[in-house]
C-alpha positions as CSV (number, residue, x, y, z in Angstrom):
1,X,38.7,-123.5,-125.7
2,X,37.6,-121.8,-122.4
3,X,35.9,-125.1,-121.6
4,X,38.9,-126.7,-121.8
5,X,40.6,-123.9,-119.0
6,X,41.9,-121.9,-122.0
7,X,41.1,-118.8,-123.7
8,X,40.2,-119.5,-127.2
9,X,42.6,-116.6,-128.5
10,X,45.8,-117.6,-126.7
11,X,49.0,-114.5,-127.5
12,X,51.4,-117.6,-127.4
13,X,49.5,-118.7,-130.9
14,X,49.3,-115.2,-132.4
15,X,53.1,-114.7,-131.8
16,X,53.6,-118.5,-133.1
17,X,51.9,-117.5,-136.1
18,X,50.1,-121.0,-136.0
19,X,46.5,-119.2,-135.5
20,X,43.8,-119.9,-133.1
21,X,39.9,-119.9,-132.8
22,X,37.6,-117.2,-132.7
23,X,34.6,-116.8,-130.9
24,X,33.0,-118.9,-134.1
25,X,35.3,-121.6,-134.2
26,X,36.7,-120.1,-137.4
27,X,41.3,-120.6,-137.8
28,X,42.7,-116.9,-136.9
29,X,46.3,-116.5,-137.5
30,X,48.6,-113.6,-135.7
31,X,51.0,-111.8,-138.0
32,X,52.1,-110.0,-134.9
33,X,55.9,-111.5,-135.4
34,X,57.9,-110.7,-136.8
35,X,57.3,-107.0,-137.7
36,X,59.7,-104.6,-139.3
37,X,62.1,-103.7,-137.1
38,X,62.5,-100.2,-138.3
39,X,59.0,-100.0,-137.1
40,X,59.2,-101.5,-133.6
41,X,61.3,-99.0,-130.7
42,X,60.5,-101.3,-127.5
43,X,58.0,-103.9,-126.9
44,X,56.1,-104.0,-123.4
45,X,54.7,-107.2,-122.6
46,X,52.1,-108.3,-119.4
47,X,52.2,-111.8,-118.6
48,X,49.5,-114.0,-117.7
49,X,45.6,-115.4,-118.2
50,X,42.5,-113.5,-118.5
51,X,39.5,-113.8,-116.3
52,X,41.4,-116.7,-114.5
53,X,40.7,-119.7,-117.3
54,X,42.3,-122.7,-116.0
55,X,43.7,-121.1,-112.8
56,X,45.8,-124.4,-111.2
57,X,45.9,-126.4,-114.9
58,X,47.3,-123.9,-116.5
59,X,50.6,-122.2,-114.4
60,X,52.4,-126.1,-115.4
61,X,55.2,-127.8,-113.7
62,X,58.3,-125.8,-113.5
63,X,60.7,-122.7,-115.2
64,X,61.6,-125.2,-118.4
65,X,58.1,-126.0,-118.9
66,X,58.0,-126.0,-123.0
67,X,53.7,-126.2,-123.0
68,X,51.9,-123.6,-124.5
69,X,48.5,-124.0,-123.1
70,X,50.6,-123.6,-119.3
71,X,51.6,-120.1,-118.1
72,X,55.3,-121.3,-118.0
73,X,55.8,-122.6,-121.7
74,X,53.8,-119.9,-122.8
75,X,56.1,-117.7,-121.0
76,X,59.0,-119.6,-122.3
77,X,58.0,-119.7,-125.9
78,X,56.9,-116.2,-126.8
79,X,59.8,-114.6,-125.0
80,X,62.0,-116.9,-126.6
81,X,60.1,-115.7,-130.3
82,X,60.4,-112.0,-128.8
83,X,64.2,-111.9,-128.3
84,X,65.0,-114.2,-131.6
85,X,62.5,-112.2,-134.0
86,X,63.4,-108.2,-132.1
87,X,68.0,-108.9,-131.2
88,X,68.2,-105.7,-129.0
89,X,65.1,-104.1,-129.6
90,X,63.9,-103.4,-125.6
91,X,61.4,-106.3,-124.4
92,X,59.2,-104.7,-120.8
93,X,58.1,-107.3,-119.1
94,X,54.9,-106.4,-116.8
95,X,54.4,-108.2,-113.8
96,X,50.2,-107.6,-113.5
97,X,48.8,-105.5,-110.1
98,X,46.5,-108.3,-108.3
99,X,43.0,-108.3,-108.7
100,X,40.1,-108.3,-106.4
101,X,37.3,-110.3,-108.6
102,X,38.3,-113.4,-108.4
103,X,35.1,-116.4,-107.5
104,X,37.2,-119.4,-107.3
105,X,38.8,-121.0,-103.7
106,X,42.0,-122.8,-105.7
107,X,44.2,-122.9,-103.2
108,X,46.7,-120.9,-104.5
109,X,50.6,-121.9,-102.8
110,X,49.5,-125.2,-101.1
111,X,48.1,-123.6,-98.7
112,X,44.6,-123.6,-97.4
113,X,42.7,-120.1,-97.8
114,X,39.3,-121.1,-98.0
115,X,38.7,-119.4,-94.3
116,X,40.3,-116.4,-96.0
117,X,38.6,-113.4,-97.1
118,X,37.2,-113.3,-100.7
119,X,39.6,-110.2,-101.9
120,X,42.4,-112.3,-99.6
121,X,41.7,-115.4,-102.2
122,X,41.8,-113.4,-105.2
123,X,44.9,-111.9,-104.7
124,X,46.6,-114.9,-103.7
125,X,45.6,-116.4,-107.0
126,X,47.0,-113.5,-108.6
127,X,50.4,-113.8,-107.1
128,X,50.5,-117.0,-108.0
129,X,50.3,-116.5,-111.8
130,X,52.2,-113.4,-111.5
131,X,55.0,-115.3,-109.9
132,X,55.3,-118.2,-112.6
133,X,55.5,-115.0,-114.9
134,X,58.0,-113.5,-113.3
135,X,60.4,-116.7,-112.9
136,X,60.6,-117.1,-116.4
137,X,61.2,-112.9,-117.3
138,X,63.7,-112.9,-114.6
139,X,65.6,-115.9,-116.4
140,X,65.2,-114.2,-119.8
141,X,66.3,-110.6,-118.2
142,X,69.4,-112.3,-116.9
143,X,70.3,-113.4,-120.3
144,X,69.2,-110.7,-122.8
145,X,70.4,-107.1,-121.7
146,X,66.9,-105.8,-123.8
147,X,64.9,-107.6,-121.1
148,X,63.5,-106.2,-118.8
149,X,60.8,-106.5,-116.0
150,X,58.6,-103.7,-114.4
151,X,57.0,-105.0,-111.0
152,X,53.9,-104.0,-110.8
153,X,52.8,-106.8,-108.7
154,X,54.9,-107.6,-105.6
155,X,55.9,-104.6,-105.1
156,X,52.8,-102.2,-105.9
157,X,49.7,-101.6,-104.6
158,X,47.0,-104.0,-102.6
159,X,43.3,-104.6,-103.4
160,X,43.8,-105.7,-99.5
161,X,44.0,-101.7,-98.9
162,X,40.2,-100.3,-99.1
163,X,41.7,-96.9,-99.8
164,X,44.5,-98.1,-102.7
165,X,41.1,-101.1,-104.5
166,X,38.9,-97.4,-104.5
167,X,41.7,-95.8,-106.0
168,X,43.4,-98.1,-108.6
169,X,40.8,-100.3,-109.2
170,X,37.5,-100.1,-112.0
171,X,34.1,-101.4,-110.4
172,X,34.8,-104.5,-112.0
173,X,37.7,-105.1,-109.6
174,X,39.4,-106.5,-112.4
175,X,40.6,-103.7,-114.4
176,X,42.9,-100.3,-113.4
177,X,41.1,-96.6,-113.4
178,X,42.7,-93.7,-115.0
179,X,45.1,-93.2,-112.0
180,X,45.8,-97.0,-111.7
181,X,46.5,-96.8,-114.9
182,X,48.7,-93.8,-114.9
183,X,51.0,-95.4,-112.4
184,X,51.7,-98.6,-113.9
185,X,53.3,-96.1,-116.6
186,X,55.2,-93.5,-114.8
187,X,55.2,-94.7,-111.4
188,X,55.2,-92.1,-108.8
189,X,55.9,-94.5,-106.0
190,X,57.1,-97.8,-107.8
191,X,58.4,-99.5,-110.5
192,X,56.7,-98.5,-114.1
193,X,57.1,-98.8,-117.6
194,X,58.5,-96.1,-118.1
195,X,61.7,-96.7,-115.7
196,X,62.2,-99.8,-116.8
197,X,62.4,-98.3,-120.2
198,X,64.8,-96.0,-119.0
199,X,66.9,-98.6,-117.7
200,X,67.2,-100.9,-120.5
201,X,68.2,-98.5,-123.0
202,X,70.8,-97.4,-120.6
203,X,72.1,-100.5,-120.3
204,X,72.1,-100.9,-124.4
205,X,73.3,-97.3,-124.9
């Protein structure tokens, strides 16, 4: 439950197909895997937690981590499901843009950043999630040539950067505009989807 730290519709569940709660308490299940293959020409797939539930409870102890209601077993298990259910069907892994909206002061890498700026904070948090996320894609993308990962995070555009946060960023400082969005997607400057697409099905061709 989100007082628990968790969203009550966790993705690992509805790719599990072992259902989860809606908003009335009521057993959902998923049906998203598997699907017919014949039906399915690349999967993309963004990593991570929504409106920051359970920010330091829930990125859990290491790569192997094998718990669902932690970033990395939840990582772990529906990649896992995704390569087993789709054999060499391409798998995108996004790696999130930081947000700006973050209210918390977690300290994010052990370090203290409660004298930090509230933007600062929240894209630290981000990073952090993004980066268990992209530990555990990387390991899968080293292993399956249909994996791969899009970086949309590390290596993309700042919140920190007034111009880039009016630009890429809704008013919600949460969600991409129309231009943020079209980037993530064909990436004028950066990675996108649609290069990493380009690059796994060369490497399958």
């Amino acid at each position: 439950s989100a007082e628990d730290g968790y969203a009550n519709k966790p993705m690992v569940n509805r790719v599990l197909n072992e259902g989860s709660l809606d908003s009335s308490g009521n057993t959902i299940t998923g049906n998203y895997v598997p699907l017919n293959q014949e039906n399915v020409g690349y999967i993309t797939f963004m990593g991570g937690t929504n409106d920051s539930y359970g920010f330091e409870s829930s990125i859990g102890t290491d790569i192997v981590d094998g718990d669902k209601t932690h970033i990395y077993g939840a990582m772990n298990l529906i990649l896992q499901k995704l390569v087993d259910s789709y054999p060499n069907i391409p798998i995108i892994v996004i790696l999130q843009p930081p947000k700006a909206n973050v209210t918390d002061t977690e300290n994010a890498e052990g370090v203290d950043i409660s004298g930090c700026s509230q933007a600062y904070k929240s894209v630290a948090v981000s990073f952090r999630k993004q980066k268990a996320v992209r530990e555990v894609a990387e390991i899968y993308a080293n292993a399956y040539p249909q994996v791969e990962v899009v970086d949309c995070c590390f290596d993309w555009y700042s919140p920190l950067n007034a111009d880039e946060l009016a630009t890429y960023w809704g008013p919600d400082l949460l969600h991409m505009t129309g231009e943020g969005n079209k980037e993530l997607v064909t990436g004028t400057k950066y990675d996108s989807v649609e290069k990493g697409l380009k690059r796994v099905i060369k490497r399958l061709s």
